[in-house]
C-alpha positions in Angstrom: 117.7 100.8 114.3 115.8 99.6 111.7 111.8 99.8 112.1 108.7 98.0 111.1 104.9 99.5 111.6 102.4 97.4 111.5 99.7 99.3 110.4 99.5 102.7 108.1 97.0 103.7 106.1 99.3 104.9 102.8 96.8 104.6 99.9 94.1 106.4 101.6 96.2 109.1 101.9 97.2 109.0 98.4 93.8 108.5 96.8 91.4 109.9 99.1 93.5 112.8 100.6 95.2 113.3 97.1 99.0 113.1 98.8 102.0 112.3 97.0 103.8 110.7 99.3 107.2 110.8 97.4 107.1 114.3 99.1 108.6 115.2 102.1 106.3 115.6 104.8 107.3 119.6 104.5 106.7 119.5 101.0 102.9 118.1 101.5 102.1 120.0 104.3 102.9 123.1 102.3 100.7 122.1 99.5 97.8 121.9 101.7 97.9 125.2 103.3 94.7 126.9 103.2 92.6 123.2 102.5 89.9 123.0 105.3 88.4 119.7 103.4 89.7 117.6 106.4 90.8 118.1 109.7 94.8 117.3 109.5 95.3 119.2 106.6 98.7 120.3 106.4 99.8 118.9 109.6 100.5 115.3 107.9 103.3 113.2 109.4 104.2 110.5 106.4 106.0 110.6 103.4 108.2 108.4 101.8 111.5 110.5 102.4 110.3 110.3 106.3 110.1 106.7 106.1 113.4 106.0 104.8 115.0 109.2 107.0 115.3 106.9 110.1 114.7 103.0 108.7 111.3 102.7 109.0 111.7 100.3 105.8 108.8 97.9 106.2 105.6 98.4 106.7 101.7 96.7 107.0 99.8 99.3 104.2 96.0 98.6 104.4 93.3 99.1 101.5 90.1 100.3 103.6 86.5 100.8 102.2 83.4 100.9 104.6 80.2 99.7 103.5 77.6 101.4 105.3 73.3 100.6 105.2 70.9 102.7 104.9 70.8 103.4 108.2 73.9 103.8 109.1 75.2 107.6 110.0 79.2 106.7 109.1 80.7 107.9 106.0 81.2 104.7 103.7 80.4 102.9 100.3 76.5 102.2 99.4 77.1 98.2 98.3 79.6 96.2 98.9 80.8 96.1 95.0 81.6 100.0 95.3 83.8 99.4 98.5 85.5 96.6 96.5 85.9 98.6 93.7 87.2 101.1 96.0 90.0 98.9 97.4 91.3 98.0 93.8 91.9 101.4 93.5 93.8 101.4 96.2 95.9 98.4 95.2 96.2 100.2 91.5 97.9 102.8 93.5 100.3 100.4 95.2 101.5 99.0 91.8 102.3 102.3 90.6 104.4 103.0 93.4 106.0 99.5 92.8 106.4 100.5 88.9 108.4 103.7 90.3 110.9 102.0 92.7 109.3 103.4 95.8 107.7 100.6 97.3 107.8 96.4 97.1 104.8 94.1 98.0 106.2 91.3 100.3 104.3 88.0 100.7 106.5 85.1 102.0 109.2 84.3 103.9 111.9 84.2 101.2 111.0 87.8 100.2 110.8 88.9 103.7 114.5 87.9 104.9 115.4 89.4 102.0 114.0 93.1 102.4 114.6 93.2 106.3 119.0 92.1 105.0 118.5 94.9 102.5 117.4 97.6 105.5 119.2 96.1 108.7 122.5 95.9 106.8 122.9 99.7 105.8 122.9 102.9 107.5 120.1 105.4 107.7 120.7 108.2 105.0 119.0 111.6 104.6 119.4 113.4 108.0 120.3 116.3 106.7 118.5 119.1 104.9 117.0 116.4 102.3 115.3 114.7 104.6 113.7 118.0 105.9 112.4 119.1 102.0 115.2 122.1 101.3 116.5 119.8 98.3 114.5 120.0 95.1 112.2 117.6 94.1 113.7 115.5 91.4 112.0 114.6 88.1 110.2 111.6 89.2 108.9 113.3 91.9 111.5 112.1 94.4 113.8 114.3 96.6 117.2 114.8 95.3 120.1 113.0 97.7 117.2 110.5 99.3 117.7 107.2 100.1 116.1 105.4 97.8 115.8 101.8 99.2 112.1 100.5 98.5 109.5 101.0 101.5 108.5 97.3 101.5 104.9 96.9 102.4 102.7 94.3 103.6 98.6 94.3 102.2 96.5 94.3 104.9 92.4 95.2 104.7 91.1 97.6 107.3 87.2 96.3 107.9 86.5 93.2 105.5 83.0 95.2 104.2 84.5 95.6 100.7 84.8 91.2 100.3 81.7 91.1 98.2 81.4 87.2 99.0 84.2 84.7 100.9 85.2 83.8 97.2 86.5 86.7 96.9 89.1 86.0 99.1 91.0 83.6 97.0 91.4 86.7 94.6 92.5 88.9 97.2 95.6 86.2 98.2 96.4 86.2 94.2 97.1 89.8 94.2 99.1 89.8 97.5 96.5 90.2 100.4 97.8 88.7 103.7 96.0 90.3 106.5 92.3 90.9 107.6 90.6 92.7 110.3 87.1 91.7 109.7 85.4 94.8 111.4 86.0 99.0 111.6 84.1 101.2 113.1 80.2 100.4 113.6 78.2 97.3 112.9 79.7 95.8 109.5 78.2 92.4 107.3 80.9 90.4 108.7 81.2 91.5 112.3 80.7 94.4 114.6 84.2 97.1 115.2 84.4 100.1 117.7 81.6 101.8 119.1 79.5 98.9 118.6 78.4 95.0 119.7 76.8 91.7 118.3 78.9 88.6 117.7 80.5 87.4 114.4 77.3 87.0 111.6 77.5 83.7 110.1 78.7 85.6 106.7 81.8 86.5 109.4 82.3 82.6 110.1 82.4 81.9 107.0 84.7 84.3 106.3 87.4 83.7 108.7 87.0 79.8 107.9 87.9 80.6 104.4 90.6 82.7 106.0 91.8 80.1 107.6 92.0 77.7 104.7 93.9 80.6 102.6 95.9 81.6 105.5 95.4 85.2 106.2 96.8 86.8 109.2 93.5 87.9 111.2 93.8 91.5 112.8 91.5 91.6 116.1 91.7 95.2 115.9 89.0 97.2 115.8 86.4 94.0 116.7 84.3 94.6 119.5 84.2 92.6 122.7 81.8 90.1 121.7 83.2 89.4 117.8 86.7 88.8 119.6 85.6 86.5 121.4 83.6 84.7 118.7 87.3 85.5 116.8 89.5 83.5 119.1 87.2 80.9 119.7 87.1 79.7 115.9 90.4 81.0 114.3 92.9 78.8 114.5 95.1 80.6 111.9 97.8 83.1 113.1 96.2 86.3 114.6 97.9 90.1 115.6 96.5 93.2 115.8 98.0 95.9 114.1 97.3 98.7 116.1 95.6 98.6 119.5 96.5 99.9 122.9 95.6 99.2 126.5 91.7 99.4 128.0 93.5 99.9 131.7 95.3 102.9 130.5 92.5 104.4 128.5 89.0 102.9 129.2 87.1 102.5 126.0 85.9 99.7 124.1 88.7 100.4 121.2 90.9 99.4 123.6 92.0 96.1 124.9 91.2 94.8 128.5 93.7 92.5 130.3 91.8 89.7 129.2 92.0 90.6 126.2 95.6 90.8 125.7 96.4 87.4 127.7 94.2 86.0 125.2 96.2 87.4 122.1 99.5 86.3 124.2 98.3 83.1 124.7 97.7 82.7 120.8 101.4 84.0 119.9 99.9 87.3 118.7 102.0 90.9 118.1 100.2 93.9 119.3 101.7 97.1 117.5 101.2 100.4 119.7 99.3 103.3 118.2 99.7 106.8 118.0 96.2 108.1 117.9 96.1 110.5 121.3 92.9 110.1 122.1 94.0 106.2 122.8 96.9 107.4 124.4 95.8 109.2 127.2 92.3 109.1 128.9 90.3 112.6 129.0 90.8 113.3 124.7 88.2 115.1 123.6 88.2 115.4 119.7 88.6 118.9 118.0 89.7 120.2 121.4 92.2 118.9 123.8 95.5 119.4 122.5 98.6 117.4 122.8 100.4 119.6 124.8 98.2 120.2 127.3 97.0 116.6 127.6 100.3 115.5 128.1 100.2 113.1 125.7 104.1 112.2 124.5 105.7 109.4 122.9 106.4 108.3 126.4 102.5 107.3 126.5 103.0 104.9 124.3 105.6 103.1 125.6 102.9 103.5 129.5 100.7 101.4 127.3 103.7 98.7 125.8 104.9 98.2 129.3 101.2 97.5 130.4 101.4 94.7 128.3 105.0 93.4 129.0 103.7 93.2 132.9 101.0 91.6 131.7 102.5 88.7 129.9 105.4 88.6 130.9 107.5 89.1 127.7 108.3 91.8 125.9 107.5 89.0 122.8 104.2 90.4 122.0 104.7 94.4 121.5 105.3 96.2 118.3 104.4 99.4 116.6 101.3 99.8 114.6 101.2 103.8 114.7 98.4 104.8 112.6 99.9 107.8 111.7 97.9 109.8 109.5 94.8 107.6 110.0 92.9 110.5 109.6 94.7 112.4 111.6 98.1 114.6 112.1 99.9 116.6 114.1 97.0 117.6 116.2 96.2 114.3 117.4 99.6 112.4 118.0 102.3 113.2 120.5 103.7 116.3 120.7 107.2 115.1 120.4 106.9 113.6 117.3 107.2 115.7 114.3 107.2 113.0 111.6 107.0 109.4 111.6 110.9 109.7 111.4 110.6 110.3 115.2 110.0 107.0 116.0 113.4 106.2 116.8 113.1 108.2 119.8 111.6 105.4 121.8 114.8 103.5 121.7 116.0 106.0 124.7 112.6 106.1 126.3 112.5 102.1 126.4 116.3 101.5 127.5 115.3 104.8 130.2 112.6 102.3 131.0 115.4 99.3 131.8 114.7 97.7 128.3 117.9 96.0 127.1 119.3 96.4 123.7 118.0 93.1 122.4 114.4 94.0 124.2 114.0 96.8 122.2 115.0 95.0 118.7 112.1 93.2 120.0 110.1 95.2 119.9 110.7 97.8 116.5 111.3 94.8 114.7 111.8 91.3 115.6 109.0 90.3 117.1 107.1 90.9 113.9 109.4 89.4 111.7 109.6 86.2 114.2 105.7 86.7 113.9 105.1 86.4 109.9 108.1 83.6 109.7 106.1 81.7 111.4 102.9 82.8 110.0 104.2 82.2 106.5 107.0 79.2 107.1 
């Protein structure tokens, strides 16, 4: 069944992690044996040739750049025109990977319908022993026998630090920008993300007013309680959030609360389920628990998507948003999931669950597509 994730972080793990993701996920893993220079090396789940191994053929691809003060002990850019330079290195990267036939930006409606006819109407390729690295790499860099539909991609910013003024927004729509999450992680110029509080700034207002004008998609994720809030109060414009899970199931302030997630409901808002464990299942702790013995399986995820469906309802406002590789790998996402390819193993854990056939294209697919034709229509 043809799949759409709402929220990977692909040119960070090209530019910053220095992986070519026309490589299997075999093939990259193997080049990184024996790097300690971050904590997932060689237990990366993305790739290309995973992507298109199971029809995960659309994607939300984020540019992300952190300004950080003086004072401020997370890893980031110095001023805000280095983390804008930053994310148009990230974007250079994208257009390369358009130039080579591996990916395609999409923007509107009319290009939308026509990427999800190109993926919905053919069959998967690449289960064999391509899609698992044993063919050779061919001259482009591409394995030999792959599918080789494009991985179309929507341009989403992770934290809106690197905007140097709301001006530059009109720029960023030019070159194909459609979403924003305004915060990250910490206290950021335009509002405060996880692990901190403080409402919108009036930089923020002004930001999402100009949003609004443009018409962005605003991503509540990563906003803390008080800048949501602030965020549903003023936006008017159409709002998801790309990757979030459920504050009942794992109490922290990443998380959403009930409220929360009524409110998004009520404003015809997508959330897209992560894969980060320690969101998955309460108790993580970081460099330590393991997925095995935490018990933390694809099933969790789907704990947290019918939280939500009870919640509203519907299973109208559920996606994926699996933030695979968001620093991350193998370590720290269920233990049955190998790659990203594995995602179509939730079909059989949501029709276990009494999902119907049509709930489930709901929920890998149609919901977001319903979602951005109205967005963009």
């Amino acid at each position: 069944m043809f799949i759409i994730d709402a929220h990977l972080d692909l040119s960070m793990n090209a530019m910053e992690w220095n992986r070519d993701l026309r490589l299997s996920a075999a093939a990259i893993r193997q080049r990184e044996q024996g790097l300690t220079d971050k904590p997932d090396r060689g237990k990366g789940t993305v790739s290309f040739p995973e992507l298109r191994r199971w029809k995960v053929g659309l994607v939300v691809a984020t540019q992300i750049a952190r300004f950080v003060a003086e004072n401020n002990p997370l890893p980031g850019w110095h001023s805000p025109q280095q983390a804008w330079a930053q994310t148009q290195g990230q974007l250079a990267w994208y257009k390369a990977m358009e130039e080579a036939g591996e990916m395609v930006m999409i923007r509107d409606v009319d290009s939308l319908r026509r990427h999800v006819a190109l993926w919905k109407d053919q069959a998967p390729r690449g289960e064999g022993d391509g899609a698992n690295g044993n063919h050779s790499k061919a001259g482009d860099g591409r394995i030999e026998g792959e599918d080789r539909r494009p991985i179309g991609y929507i341009l989403s910013l992770e934290g809106a630090d690197s905007i140097v003024r709301p001006d530059h927004l009109e720029r960023a729509w030019k070159y194909g920008l459609r979403a924003i999450g305004p915060a990250h992680y910490g206290p950021g110029r335009y509002a405060n993300g996880t692990d901190s509080t403080g409402r919108l700034t009036t930089e923020g207002k002004a930001l999402l007013t100009e949003m609004q004008r443009l018409g962005f998609i605003l991503d509540a994720t990563h906003l803390c309680d008080d800048a949501f809030w602030d965020a549903m109060e003023l936006y008017d414009g159409p709002v998801w959030a790309s990757h979030n899970n459920c504050r009942a199931l794992v109490n922290h302030n990443r998380q959403f609360s009930d409220d929360m997630i009524k409110a998004l409901a009520a404003k015809g808002a997508v959330i897209g389920g992560a894969l980060d464990a320690w969101m998955m299942v309460p108790g993580w702790v970081r460099g330590q628990s393991t997925p095995e013995a935490m018990g933390c399986s694809l099933e969790k995820l789907v704990d947290h998507m019918d939280h939500i469906c009870q919640l509203t309802g519907t299973t109208g406002h559920i996606g994926l948003g699996t933030d695979l590789d968001g620093a991350f790998g193998k370590e720290q996402c269920p233990y049955d999931l190998e790659t990203i390819a594995d995602l179509q193993k939730l079909q059989d854990l949501l029709s276990r669950r009494g999902y119907s056939t049509l709930d489930i294209e709901n929920i890998l697919h149609t919901n977001w597509i319903r979602f951005l034709e109205r967005a963009w229509g």
